[in-house]
C-alpha positions in Angstrom: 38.6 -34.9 26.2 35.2 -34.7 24.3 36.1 -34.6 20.8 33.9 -33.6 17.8 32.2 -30.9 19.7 32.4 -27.3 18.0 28.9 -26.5 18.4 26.4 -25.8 15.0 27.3 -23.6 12.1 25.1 -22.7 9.3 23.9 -20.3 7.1 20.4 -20.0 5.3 21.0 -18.3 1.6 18.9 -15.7 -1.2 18.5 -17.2 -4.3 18.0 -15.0 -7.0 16.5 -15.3 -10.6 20.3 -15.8 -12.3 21.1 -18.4 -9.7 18.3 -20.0 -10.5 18.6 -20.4 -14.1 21.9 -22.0 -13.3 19.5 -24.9 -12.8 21.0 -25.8 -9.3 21.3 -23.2 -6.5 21.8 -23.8 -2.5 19.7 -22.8 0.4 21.3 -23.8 3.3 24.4 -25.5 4.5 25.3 -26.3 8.1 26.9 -28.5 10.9 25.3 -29.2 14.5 27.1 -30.8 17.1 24.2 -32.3 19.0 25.4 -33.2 22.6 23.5 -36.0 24.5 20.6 -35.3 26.8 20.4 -31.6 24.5 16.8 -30.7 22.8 16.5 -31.5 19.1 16.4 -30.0 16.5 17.8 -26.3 17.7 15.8 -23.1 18.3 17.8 -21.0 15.9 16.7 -21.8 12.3 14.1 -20.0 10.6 10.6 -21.5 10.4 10.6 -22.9 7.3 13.1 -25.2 8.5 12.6 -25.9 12.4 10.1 -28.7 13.1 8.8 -31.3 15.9 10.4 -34.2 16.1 7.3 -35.9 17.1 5.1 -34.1 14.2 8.3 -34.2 11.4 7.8 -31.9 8.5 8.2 -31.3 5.1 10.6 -29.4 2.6 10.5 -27.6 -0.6 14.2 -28.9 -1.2 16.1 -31.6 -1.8 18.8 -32.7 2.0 21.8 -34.7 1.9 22.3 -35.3 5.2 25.7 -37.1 6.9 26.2 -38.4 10.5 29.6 -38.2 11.5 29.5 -39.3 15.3 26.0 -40.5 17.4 23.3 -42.1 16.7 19.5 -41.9 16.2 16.7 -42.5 13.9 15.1 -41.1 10.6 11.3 -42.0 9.1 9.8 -41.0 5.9 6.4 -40.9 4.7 5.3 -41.4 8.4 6.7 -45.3 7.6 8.7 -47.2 10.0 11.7 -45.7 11.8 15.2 -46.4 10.4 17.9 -46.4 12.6 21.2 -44.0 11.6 24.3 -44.6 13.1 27.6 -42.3 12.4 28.8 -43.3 8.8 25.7 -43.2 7.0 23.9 -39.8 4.7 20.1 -40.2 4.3 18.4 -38.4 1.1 15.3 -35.8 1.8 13.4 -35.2 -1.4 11.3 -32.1 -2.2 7.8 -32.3 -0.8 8.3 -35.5 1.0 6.9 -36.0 5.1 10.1 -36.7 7.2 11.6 -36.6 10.9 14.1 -37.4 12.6 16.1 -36.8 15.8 19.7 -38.3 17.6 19.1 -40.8 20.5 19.2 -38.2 24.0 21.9 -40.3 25.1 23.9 -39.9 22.4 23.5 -37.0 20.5 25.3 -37.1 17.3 27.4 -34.7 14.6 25.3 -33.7 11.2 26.6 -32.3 7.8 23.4 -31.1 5.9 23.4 -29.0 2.1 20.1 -28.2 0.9 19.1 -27.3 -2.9 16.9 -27.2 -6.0 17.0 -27.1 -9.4 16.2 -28.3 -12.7 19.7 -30.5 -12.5 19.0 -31.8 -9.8 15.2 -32.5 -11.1 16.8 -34.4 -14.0 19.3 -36.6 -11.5 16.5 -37.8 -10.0 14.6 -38.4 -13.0 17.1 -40.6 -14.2 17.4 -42.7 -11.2 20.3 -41.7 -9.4 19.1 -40.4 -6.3 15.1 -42.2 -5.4 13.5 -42.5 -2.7 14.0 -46.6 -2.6 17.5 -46.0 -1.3 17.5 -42.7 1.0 19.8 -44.3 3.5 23.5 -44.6 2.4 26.5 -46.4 3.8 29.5 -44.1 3.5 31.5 -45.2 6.8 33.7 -42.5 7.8 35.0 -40.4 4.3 37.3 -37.6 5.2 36.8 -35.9 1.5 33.1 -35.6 2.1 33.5 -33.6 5.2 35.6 -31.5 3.3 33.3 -30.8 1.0 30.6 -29.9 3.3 33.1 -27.8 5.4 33.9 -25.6 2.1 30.2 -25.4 1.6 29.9 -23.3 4.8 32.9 -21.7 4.1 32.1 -20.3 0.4 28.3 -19.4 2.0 29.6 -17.8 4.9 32.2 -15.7 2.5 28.9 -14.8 -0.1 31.0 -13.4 -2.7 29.9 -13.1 -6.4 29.2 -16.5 -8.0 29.0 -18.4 -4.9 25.9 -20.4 -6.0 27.3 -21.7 -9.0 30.7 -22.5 -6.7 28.3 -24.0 -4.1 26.2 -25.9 -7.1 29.6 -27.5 -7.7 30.2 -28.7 -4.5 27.0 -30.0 -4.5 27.3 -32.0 -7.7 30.3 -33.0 -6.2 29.3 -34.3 -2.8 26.4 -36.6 -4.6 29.2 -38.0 -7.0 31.5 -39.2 -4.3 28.8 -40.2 -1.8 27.1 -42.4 -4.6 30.7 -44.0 -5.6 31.7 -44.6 -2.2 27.9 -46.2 -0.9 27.9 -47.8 -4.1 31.3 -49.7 -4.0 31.0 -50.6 -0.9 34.1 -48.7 0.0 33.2 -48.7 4.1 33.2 -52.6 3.5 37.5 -52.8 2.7 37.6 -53.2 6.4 38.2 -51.6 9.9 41.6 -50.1 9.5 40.5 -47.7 6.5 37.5 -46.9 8.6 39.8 -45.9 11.7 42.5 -43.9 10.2 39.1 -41.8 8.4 37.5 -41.8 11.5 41.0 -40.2 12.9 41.2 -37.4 10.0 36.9 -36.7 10.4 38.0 -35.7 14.6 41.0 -33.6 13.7 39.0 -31.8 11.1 36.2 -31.1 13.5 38.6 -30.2 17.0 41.0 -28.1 14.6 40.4 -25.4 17.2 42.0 -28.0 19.6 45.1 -29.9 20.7 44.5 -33.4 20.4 47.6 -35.8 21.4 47.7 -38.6 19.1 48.2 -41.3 21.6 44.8 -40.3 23.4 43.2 -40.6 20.2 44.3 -43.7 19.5 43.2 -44.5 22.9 39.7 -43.4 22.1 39.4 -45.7 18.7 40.5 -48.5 20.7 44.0 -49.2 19.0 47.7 -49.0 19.7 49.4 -46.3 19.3 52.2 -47.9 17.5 50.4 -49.4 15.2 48.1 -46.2 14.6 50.8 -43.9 13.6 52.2 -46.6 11.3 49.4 -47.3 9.7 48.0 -43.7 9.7 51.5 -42.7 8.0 51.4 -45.5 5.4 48.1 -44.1 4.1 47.9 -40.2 4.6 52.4 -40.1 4.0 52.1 -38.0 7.3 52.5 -38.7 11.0 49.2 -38.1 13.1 51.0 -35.3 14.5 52.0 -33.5 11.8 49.0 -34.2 9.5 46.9 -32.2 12.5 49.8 -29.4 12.4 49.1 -29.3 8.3 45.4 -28.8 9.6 45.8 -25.9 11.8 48.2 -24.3 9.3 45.4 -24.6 6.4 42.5 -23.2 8.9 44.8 -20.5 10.1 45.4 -19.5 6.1 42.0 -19.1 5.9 41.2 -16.9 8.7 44.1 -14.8 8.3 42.7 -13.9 5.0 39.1 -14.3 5.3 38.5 -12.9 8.2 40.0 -9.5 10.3 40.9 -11.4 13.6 44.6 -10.5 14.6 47.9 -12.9 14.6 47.4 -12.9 18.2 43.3 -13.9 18.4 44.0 -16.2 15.6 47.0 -18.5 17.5 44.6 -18.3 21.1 41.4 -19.9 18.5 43.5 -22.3 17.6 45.0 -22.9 20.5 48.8 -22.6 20.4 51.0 -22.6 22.9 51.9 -18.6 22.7 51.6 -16.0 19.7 55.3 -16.1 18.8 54.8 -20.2 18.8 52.5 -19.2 16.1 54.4 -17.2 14.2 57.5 -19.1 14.2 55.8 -22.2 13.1 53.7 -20.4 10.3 57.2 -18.7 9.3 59.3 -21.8 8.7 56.7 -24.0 6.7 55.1 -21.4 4.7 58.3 -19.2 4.0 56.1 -16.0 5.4 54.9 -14.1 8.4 51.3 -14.1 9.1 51.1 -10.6 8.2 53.1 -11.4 4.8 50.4 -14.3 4.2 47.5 -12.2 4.7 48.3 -9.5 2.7 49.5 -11.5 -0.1 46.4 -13.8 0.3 43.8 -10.7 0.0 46.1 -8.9 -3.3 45.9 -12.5 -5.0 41.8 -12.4 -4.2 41.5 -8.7 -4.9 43.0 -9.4 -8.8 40.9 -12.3 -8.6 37.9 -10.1 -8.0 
């Protein structure tokens, strides 16, 4: 099975005055799954952002960008090529020449956020983010791939506030990315990096069934002593923590979205509709239908 392959998701944003006085706002957020021997960067994104690999351009924003799988290479300033490998998040700052591109025979996964602002202006200022360490080691950090995958998530949604919600997230992803590079946190050794490596695939191939013992096959470790281990530190079974998974993405696409019961167990790939519903029925206490509707009152008062 090819894991970590769902294909690119990402949405370009307005900014308006308000959101800009926030003094942080977001314009874009995204994922690519860039497959090996595939033309980079992709054709889709609006011209402001699309460049040359060969020429490289330059932004009016500031780019966190993570690698969660592949490899390649990133150079700044038209300096010397720095090689990226899955694990690390390089820094693009406002105004500043830059390119980069996956190996062809690799490809590789990206998280990017990109934003502006007077905050963000000040971080900088004050030496927290410069442009003498845009390359960070992170090593494989479940939490941050969260955060990117609400990013996309709030953006795609667009409801009222979502630039001050997405500032958050922002702040957010640069305090735990500093932390973890920081402390050295990828440096505790391999077994925390494999059980995160683990929870990074069944976020990204939620739409999927992956059997744990193949996966364990794939990191190179025992099965045995991967479930073990992977229980010790998340208090759940492989298997189960990927059922807890597909339970949370189905919440959110029965109540963010107007897919049916049915279309929503065949996207994420159970067995049979009733599988579904029987499964969602005895650890949440409600049908699908029952979620849903309470899900959208709760938002609706929120509203």
């Amino acid at each position: 099975m090819n894991y970590n392959d769902l294909g690119a998701e990402f949405k370009y944003l307005i900014v308006n005055d308000k959101d800009r006085k926030f003094g942080l706002s977001v314009n874009t957020v995204g994922f690519q799954c860039i497959k090996p021997f595939t033309p980079y960067p992709l054709t889709e994104h609006p011209s402001g952002y699309f460049f040359n690999a060969q020429k490289g351009r330059v932004l009016r924003e500031y780019q966190f960008v993570y690698i969660t799988k592949g490899k390649g290479v990133i150079s700044f300033d038209a300096g010397k090529e720095i090689p990226i490998c899955k694990g690390r998040l390089f820094v693009i700052f406002p105004e500043q020449w830059h390119t980069y591109h996956p190996e062809l025979q690799t490809g590789w996964n990206e998280y990017y956020i990109g934003f502006e602002g007077s905050v963000i202006d000040s971080v900088v200022k004050a030496g927290f983010l410069s442009k003498e360490n845009q390359v960070l080691e992170i090593g494989f950090n479940e939490e941050l791939v969260n955060l990117f995958t609400k990013a996309i998530e709030i953006a795609e949604n667009d409801k009222k506030a979502s630039q001050q919600y997405l500032s958050g997230i922002v702040m957010h992803i640069m305090g735990l990315m500093l932390s973890v590079s920081q402390n050295k946190i990828f440096e505790v050794g391999d077994v925390i990096q494999k059980i995160e490596q683990a929870k990074i695939i069944m976020n990204e191939n939620v739409y999927k069934n992956i059997d744990p013992e193949e996966l364990a096959e794939k990191l190179n470790i025992s099965y045995s002593w991967f479930r073990k281990v992977f229980k010790d530190y998340t208090g759940y079974a492989p298997a189960k923590y990927f059922q807890e998974l597909k339970l949370r993405k189905a919440k959110q696409l029965l109540v963010g979205t107007s897919h049916s019961v049915k279309e929503i167990a065949y996207m994420l790939d159970y067995n049979s509709t009733e599988h579904f519903f029987s499964l969602f029925k005895k650890i949440t206490g409600y049908t699908p239908m029952e979620y849903r509707s309470y899900g959208r009152e709760t938002e609706a008062i929120d509203i």
